[in-house]
Steps between C-alpha positions, in 0.01 A plus 500: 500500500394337196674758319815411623477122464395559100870724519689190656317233256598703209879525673497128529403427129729721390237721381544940495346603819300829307194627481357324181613133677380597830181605378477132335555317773280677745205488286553185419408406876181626391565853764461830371847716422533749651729760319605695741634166733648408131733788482564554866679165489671525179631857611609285830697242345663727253849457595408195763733176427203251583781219471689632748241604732383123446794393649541706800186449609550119520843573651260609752259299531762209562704635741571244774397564903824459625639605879454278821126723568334289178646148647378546869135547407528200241576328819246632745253404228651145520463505876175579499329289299721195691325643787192445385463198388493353855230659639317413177501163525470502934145693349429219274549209771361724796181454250497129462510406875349855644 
């Protein structure tokens, strides 16, 4: 995993994402490099737009609950904690006078 977050942070900064930066920026976490996860992702994101992939993936991850199921349990959660709130405080005064 780390390997892949060294790939993004070098994306970010504008940085190449090869083998010679990679190898930086792993080691300087103070982890061992390993090669062969070195070249297995730089043989991965060979023709990978990371930009683009970016941006899909918060397209994604943004996407809004919509349809009349996501409203009605919004409003059974509502209900419910109305509903309690009662019987928590008939608990608290049964206490007092019990």
């Amino acid at each position: 995993m780390e390997y892949i977050y060294a790939a993004l942070l070098l994306h970010k900064l504008g940085k190449p994402v090869d083998e010679e930066h990679l190898k930086k920026v792993i080691s300087a976490t103070g982890v061992h490099v390993d090669e062969t996860k070195v070249k297995t992702l730089i043989a991965g994101l060979h023709s990978v737009n990371i930009s683009a992939e970016l941006e899909n993936a918060k397209a994604v991850a943004v996407a809004p609950v919509t349809g009349a199921h996501g409203h009605a349990a919004a409003e059974k959660k509502e209900e419910k904690k109305e509903e309690e709130k009662p019987s928590e405080s008939a608990a608290g005064l049964s206490a007092l006078f019990g």
